[in-house]
TORPA-4810 file (N, C-alpha, C, O; in nm, 3 decimals):
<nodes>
NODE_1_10.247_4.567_6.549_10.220_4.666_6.448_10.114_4.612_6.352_10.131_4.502_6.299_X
NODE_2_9.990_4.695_6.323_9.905_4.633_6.254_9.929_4.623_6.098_9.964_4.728_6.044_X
NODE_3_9.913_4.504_6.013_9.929_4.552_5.898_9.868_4.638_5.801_9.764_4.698_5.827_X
NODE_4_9.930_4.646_5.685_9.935_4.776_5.610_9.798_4.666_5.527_9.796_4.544_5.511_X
NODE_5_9.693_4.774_5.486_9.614_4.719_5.409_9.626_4.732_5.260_9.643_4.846_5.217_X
NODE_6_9.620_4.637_5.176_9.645_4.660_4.989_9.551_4.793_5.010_9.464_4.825_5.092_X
NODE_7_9.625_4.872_4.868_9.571_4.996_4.837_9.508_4.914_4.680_9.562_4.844_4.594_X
NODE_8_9.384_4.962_4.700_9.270_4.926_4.581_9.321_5.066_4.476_9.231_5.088_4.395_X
NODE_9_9.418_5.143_4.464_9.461_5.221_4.343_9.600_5.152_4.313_9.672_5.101_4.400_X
NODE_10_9.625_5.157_4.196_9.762_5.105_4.148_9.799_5.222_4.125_9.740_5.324_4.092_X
NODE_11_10.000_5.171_4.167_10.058_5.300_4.146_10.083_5.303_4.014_10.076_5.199_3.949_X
NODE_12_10.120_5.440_3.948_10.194_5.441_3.781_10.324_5.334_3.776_10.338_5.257_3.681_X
NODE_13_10.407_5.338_3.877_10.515_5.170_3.865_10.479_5.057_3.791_10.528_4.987_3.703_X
NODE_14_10.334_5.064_3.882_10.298_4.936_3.834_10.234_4.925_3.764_10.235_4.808_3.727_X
NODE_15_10.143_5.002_3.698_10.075_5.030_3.561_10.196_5.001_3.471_10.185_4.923_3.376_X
NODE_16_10.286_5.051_3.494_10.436_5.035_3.424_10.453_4.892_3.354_10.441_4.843_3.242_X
NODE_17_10.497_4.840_3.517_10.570_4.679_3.500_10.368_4.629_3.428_10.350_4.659_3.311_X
NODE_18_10.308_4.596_3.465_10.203_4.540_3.444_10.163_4.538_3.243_10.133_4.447_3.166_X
NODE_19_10.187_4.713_3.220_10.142_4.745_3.085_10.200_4.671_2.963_10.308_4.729_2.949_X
NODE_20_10.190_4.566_2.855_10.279_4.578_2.746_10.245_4.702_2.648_10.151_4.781_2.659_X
NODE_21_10.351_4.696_2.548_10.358_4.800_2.447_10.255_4.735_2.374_10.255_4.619_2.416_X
NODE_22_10.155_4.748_2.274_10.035_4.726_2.196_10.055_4.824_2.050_10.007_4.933_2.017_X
NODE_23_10.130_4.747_1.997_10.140_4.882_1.848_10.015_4.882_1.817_9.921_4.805_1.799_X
NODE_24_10.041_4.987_1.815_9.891_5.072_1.720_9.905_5.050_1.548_9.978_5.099_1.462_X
NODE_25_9.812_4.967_1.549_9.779_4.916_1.429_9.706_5.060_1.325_9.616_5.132_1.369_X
NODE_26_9.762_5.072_1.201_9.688_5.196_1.138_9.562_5.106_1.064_9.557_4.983_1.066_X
NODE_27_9.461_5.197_0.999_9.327_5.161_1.017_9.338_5.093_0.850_9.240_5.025_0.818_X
NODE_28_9.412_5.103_0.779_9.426_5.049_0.670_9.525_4.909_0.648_9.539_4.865_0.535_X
NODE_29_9.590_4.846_0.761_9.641_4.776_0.750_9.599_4.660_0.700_9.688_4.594_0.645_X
NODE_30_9.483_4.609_0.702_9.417_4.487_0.641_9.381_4.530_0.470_9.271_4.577_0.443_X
NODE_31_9.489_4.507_0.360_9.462_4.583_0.239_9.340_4.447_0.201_9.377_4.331_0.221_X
NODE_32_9.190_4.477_0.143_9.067_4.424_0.119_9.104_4.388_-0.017_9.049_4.281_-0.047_X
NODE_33_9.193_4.448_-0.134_9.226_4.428_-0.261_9.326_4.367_-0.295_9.369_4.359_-0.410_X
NODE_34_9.379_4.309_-0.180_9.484_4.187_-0.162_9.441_4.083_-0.262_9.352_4.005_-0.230_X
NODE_35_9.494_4.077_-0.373_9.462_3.916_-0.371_9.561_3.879_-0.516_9.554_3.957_-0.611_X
NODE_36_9.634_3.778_-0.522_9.747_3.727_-0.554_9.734_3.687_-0.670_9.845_3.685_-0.721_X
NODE_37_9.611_3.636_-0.780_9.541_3.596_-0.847_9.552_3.738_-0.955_9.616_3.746_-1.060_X
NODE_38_9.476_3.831_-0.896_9.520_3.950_-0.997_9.569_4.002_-1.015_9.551_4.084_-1.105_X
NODE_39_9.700_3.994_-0.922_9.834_4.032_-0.919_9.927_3.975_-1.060_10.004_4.025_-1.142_X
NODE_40_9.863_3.827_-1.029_9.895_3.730_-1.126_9.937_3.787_-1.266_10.049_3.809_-1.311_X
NODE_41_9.770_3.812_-1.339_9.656_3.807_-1.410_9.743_3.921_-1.482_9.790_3.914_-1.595_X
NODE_42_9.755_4.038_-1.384_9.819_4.190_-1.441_9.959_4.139_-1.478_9.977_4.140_-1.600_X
NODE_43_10.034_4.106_-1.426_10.145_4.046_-1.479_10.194_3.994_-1.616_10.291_4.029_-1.683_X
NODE_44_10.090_3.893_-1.641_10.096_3.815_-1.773_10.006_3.884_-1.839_10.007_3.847_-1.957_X
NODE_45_9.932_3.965_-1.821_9.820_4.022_-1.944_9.862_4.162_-1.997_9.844_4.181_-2.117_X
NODE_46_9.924_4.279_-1.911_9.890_4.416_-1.940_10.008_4.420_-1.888_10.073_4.482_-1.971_X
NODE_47_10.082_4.390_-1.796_10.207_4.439_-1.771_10.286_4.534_-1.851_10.327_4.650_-1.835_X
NODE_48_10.298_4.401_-1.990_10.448_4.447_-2.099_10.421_4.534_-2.199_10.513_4.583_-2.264_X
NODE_49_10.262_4.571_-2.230_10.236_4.632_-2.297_10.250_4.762_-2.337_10.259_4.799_-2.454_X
NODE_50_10.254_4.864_-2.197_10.257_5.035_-2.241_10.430_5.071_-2.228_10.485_5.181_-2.218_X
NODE_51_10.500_4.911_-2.232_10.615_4.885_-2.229_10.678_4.949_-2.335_10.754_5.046_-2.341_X
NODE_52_10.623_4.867_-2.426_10.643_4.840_-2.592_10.597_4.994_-2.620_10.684_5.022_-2.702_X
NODE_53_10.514_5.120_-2.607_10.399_5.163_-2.640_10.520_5.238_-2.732_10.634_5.214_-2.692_X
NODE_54_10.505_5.359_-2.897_10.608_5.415_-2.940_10.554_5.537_-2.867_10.636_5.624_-2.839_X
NODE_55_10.464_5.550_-2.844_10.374_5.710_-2.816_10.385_5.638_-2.632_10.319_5.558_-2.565_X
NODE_56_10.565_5.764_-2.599_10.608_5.727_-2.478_10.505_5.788_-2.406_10.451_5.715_-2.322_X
NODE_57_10.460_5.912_-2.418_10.370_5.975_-2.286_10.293_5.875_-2.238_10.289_5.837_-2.121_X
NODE_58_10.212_5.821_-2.356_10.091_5.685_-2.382_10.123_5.637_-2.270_10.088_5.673_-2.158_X
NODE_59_10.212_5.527_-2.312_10.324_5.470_-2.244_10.360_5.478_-2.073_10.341_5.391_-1.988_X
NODE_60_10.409_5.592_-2.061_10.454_5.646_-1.915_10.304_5.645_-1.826_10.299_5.595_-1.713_X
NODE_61_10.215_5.693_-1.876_10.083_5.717_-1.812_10.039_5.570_-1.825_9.987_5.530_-1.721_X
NODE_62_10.043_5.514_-1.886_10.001_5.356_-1.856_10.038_5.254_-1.746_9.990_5.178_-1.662_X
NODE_63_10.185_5.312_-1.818_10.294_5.258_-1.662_10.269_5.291_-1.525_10.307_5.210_-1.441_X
NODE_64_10.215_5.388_-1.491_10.174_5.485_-1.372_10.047_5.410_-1.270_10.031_5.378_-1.152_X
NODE_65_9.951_5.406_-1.434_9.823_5.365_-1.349_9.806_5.205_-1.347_9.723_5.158_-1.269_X
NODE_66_9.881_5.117_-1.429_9.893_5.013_-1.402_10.000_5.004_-1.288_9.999_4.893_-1.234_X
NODE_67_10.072_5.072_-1.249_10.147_5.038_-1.088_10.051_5.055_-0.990_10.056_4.991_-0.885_X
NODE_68_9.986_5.114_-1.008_9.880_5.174_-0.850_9.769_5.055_-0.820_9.728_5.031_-0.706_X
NODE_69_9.718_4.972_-0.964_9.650_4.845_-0.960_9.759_4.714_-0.946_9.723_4.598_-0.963_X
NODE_70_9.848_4.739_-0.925_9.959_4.619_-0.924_10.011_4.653_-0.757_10.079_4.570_-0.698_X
NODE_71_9.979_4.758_-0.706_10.022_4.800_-0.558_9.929_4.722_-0.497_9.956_4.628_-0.423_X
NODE_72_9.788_4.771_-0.536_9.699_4.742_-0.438_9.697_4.575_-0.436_9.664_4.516_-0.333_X
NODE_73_9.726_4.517_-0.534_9.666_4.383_-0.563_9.762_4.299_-0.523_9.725_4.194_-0.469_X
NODE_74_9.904_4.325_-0.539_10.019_4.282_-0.500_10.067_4.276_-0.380_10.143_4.180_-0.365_X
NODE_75_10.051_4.346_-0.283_10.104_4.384_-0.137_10.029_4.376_-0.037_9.939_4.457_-0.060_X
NODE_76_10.001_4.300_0.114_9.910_4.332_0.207_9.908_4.441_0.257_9.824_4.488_0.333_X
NODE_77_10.008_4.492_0.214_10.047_4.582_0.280_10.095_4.758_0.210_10.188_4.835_0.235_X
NODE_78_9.973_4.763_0.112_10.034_4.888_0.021_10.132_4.998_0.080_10.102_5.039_0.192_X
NODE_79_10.245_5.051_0.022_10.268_5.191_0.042_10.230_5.295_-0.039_10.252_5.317_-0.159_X
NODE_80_10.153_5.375_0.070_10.104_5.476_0.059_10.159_5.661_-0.057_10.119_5.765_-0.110_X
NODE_81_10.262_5.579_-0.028_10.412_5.639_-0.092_10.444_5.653_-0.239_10.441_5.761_-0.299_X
NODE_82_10.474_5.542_-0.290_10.447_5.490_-0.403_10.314_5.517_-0.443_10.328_5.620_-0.508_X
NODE_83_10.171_5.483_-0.444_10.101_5.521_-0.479_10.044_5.676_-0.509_9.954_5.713_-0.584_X
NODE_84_10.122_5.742_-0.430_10.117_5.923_-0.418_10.177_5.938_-0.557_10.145_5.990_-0.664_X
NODE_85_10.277_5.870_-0.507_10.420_5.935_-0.645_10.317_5.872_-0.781_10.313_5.926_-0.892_X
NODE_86_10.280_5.813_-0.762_10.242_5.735_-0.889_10.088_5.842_-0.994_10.077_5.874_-1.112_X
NODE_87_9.973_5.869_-0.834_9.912_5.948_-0.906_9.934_6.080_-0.929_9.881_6.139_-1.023_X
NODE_88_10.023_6.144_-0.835_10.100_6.264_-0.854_10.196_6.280_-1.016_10.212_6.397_-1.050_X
NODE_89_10.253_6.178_-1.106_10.304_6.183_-1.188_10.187_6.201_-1.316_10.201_6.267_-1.418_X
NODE_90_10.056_6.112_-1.271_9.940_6.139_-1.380_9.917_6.283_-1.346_9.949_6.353_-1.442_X
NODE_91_9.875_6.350_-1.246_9.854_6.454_-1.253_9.939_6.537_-1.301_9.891_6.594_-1.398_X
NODE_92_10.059_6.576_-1.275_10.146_6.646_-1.317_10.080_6.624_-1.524_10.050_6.733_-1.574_X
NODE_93_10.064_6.507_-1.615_10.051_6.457_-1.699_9.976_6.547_-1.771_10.003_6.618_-1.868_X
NODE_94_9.831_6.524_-1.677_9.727_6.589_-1.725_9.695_6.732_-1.710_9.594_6.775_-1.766_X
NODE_95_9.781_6.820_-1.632_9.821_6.967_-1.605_9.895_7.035_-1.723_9.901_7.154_-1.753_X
NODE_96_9.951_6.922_-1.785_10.077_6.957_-1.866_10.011_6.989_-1.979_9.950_6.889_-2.016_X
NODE_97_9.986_7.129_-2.090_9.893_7.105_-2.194_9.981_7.056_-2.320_9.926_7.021_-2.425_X
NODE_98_10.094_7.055_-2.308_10.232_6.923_-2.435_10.193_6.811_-2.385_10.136_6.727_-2.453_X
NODE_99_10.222_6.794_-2.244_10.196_6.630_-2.229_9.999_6.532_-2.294_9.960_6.431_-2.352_X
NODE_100_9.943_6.659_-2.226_9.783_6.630_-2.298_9.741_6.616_-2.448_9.661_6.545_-2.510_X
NODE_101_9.842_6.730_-2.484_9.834_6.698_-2.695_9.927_6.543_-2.709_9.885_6.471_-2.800_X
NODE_102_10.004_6.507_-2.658_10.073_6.430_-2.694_10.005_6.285_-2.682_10.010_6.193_-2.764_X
NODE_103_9.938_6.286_-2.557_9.833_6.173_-2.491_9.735_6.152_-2.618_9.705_6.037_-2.650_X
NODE_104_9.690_6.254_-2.682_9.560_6.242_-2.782_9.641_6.225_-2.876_9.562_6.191_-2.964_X
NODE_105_9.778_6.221_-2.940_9.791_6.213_-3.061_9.761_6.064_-3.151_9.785_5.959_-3.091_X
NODE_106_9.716_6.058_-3.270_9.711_5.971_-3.334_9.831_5.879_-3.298_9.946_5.914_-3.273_X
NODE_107_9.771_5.736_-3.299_9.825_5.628_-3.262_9.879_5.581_-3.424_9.825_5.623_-3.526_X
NODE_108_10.031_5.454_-3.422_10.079_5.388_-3.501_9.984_5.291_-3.509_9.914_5.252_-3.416_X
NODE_109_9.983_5.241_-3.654_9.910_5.048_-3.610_9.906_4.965_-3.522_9.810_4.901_-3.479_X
NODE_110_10.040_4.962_-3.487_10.061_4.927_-3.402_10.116_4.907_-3.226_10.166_4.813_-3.164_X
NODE_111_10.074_5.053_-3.188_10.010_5.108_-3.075_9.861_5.084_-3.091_9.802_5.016_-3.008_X
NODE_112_9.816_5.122_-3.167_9.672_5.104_-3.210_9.621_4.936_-3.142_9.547_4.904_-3.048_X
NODE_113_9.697_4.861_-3.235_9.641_4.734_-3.140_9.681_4.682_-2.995_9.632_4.583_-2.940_X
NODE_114_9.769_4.759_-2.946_9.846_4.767_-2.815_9.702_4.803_-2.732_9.656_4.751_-2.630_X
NODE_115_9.661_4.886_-2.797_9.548_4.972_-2.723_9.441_4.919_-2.693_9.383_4.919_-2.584_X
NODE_116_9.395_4.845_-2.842_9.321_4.776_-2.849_9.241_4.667_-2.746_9.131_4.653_-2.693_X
NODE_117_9.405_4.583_-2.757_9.440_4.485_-2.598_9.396_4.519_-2.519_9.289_4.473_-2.478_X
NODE_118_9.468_4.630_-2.454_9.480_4.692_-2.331_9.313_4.697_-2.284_9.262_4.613_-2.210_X
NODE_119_9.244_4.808_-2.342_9.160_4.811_-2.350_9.028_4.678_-2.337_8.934_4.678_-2.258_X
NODE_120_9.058_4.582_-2.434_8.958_4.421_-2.437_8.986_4.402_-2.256_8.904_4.404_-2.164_X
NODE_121_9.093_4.390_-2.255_9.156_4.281_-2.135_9.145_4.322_-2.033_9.150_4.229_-1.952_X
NODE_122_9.127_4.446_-1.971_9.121_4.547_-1.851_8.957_4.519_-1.891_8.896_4.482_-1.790_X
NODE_123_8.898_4.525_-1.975_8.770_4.539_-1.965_8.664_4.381_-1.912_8.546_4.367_-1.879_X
NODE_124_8.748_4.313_-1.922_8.711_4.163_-1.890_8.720_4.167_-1.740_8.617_4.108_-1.707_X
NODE_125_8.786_4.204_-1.622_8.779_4.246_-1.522_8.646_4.317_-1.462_8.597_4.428_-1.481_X
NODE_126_8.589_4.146_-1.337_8.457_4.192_-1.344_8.444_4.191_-1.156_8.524_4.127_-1.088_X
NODE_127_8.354_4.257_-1.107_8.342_4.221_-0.966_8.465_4.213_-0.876_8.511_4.123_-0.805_X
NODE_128_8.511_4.373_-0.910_8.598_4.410_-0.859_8.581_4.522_-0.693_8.473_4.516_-0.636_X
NODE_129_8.650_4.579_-0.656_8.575_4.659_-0.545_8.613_4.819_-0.611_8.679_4.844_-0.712_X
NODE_130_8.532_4.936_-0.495_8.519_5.031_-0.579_8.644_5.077_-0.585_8.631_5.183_-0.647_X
NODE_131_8.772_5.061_-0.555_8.889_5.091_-0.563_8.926_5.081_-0.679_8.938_5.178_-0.754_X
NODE_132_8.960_4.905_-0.723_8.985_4.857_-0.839_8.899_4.909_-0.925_8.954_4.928_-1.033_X
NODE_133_8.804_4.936_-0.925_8.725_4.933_-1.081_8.800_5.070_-1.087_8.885_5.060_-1.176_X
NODE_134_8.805_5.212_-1.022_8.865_5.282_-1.032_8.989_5.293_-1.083_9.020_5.376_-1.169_X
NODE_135_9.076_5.199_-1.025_9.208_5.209_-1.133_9.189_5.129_-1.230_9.259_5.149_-1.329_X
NODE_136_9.124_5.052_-1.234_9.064_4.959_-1.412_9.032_5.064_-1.518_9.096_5.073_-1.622_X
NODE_137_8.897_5.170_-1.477_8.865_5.237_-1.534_8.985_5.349_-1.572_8.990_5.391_-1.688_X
NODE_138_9.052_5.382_-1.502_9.151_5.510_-1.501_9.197_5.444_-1.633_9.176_5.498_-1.742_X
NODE_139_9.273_5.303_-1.617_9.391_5.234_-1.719_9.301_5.255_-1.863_9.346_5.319_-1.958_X
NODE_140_9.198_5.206_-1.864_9.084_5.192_-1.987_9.048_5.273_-2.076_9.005_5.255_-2.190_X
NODE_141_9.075_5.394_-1.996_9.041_5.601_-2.018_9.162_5.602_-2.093_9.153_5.641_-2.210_X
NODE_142_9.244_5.576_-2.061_9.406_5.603_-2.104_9.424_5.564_-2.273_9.451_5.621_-2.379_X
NODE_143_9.390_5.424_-2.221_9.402_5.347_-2.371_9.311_5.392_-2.417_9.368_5.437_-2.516_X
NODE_144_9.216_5.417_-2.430_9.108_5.482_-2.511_9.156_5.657_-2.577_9.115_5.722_-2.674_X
NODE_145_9.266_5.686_-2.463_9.340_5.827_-2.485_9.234_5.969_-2.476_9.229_6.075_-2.539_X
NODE_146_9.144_5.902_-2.350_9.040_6.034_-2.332_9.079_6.054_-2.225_9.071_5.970_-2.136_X
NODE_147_9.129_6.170_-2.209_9.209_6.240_-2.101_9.084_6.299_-1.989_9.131_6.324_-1.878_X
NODE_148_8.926_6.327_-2.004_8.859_6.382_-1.942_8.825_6.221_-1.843_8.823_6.225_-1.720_X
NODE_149_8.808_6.129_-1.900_8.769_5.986_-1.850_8.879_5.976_-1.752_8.856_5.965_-1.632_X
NODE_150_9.025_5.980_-1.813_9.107_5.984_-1.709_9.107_6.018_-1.602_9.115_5.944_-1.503_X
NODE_151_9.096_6.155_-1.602_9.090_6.245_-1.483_9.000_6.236_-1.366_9.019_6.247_-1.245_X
NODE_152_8.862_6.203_-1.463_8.788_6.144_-1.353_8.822_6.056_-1.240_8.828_6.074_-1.119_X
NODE_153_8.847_5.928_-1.337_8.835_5.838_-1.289_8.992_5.829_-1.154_9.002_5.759_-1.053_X
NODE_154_9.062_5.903_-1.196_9.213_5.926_-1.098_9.158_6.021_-0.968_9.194_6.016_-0.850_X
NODE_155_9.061_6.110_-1.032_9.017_6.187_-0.895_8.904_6.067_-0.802_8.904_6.056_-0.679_X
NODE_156_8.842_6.012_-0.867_8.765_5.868_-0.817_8.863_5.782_-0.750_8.852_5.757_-0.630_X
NODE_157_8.940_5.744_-0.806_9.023_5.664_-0.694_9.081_5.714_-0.568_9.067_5.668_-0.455_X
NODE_158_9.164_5.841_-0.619_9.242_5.950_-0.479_9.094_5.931_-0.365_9.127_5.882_-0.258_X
NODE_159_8.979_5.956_-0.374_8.875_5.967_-0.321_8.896_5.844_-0.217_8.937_5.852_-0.101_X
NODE_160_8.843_5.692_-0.314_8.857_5.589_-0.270_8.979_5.551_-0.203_8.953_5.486_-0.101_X
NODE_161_9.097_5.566_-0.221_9.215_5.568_-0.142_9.195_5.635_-0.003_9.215_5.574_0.102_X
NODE_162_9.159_5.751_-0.008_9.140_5.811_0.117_9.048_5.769_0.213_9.054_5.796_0.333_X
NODE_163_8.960_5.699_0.155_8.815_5.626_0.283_8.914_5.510_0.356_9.029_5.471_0.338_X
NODE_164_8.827_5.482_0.430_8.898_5.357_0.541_8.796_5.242_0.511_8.673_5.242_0.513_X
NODE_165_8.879_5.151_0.486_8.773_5.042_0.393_8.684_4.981_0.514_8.680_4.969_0.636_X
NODE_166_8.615_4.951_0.399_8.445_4.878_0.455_8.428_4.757_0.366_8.413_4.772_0.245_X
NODE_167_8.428_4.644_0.418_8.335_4.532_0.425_8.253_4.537_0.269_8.278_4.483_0.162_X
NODE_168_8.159_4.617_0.308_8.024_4.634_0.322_8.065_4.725_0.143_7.978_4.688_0.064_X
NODE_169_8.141_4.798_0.091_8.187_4.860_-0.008_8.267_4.761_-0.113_8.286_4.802_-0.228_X
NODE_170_8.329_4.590_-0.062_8.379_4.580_-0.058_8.293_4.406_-0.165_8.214_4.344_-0.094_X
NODE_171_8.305_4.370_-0.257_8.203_4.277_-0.306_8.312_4.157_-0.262_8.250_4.057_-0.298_X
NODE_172_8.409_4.120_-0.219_8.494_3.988_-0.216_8.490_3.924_-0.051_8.520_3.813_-0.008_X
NODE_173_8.453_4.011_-0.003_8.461_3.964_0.163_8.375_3.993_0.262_8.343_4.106_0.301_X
NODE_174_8.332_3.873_0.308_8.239_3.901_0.409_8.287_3.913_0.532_8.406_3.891_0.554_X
NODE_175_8.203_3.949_0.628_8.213_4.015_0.770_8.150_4.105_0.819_8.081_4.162_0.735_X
NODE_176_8.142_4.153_0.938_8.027_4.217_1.054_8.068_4.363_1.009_8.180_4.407_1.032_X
NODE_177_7.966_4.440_0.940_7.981_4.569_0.908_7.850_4.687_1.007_7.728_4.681_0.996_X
NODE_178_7.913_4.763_1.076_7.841_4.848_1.157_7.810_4.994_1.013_7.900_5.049_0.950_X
NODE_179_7.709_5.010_1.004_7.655_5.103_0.908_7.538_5.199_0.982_7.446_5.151_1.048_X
NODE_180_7.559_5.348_0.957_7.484_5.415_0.960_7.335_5.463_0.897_7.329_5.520_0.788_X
NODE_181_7.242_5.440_0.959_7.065_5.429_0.904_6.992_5.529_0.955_6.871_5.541_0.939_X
NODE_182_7.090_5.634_1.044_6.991_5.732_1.079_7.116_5.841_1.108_7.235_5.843_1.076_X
NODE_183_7.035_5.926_1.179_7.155_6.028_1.231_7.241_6.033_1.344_7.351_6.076_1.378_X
NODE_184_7.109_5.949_1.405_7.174_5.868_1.551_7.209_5.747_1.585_7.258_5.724_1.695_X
NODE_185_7.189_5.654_1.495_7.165_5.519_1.452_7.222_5.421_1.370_7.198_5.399_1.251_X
NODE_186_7.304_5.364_1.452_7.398_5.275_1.369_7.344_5.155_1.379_7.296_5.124_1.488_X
NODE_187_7.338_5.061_1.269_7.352_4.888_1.300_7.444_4.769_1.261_7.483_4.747_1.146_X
NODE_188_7.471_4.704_1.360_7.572_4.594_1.320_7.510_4.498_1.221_7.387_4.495_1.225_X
NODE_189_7.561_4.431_1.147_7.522_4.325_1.045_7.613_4.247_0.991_7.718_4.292_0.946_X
NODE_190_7.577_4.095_0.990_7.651_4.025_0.892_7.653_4.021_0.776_7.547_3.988_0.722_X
NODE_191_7.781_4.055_0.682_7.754_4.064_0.496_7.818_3.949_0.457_7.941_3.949_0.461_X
NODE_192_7.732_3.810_0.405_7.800_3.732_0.331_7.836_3.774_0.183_7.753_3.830_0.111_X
NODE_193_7.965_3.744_0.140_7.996_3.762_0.016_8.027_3.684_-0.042_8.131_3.638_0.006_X
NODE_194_7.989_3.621_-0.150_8.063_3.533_-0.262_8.184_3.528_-0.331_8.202_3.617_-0.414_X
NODE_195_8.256_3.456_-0.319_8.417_3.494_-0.403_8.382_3.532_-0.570_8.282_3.502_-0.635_X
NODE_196_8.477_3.591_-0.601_8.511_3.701_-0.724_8.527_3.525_-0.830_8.571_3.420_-0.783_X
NODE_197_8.479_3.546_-0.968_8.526_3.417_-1.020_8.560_3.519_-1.160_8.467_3.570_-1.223_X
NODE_198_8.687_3.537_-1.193_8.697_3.534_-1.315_8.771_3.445_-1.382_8.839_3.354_-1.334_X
NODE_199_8.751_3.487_-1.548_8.833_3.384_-1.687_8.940_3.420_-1.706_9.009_3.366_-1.792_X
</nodes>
């Protein structure tokens, strides 16, 4: 009996036994605003402050947008979740026209220098990516208690949240960024970056 010759198609069996499972990695899993240092930094500097604040709205909205810069900076791994809830509660804030008179009302002395802080110290934060400066700026709007700055700058981030990070957008990390230069025309490139040095 002559033998049977290998079949040059594989069956689905064996695509089977042969295949492993390969999780599918989502496209944001490498968080670029990782970094432990300003995780730090927020901690001991701005944390306790909209803590203390007497002007609670102040306060609550501080709390909000300093979580969403304490997500990103804190976790490799942000949830997406938390950060919803977080700018979803500013918005609700700034919809609200009690919660908006209340945001502008004249500050105590001492909220006043709460603010003050807030404000110096968020502002010392330099060579950040366009994410962060976005929730820097959001926090900064707040303490300053200009609700139009706010808004911006919260619709600026939702923006930035939603892109799929780039390298190349990105001032702390280098690596091979493929960028578009025409309509048909992409090019690969290496971006060296310099590390972030702040005081």
């Amino acid at each position: 009996m002559p033998k049977k010759r290998a079949s040059m198609y594989i069956t689905p069996a064996e695509v089977r036994r042969v295949t492993k499972k390969v999780p599918v990695k989502p496209w944001n899993e490498e968080n670029l605003d990782y970094d432990p240092d300003l995780y730090e930094w927020q901690d001991k500097n701005v944390e306790v402050l909209p803590k203390w604040t007497e002007n609670r709205d102040l306060g609550y909205a501080l709390e909000a947008a300093g979580d969403i810069f304490r997500e990103l900076t804190g976790r490799k791994y942000p949830d997406g979740g938390y950060i919803g809830e977080k700018t979803g509660r500013l918005e609700r804030l700034f919809q609200n026209p009690v919660d908006v008179e209340e945001l502008q009302k004249p500050l105590s002395a001492k909220d006043q220098e709460r603010m003050d802080k807030l404000k110096e110290r968020w502002s010392s934060l330099h060579g950040l990516s366009v994410r962060l400066k976005a929730a820097r700026d959001l926090n900064i709007a707040l303490a300053d208690q200009n609700v139009l700055g706010a808004k911006f700058n919260l619709k600026r981030f939702k923006e930035e949240w939603g892109r799929e990070p780039n390298p190349m957008r990105h001032p702390r990390r280098s690596g091979w960024v493929t960028e578009r230069i025409g309509p048909r025309t992409m090019v690969t490139r290496y971006v060296r970056r310099s590390p972030r040095r702040h005081r």
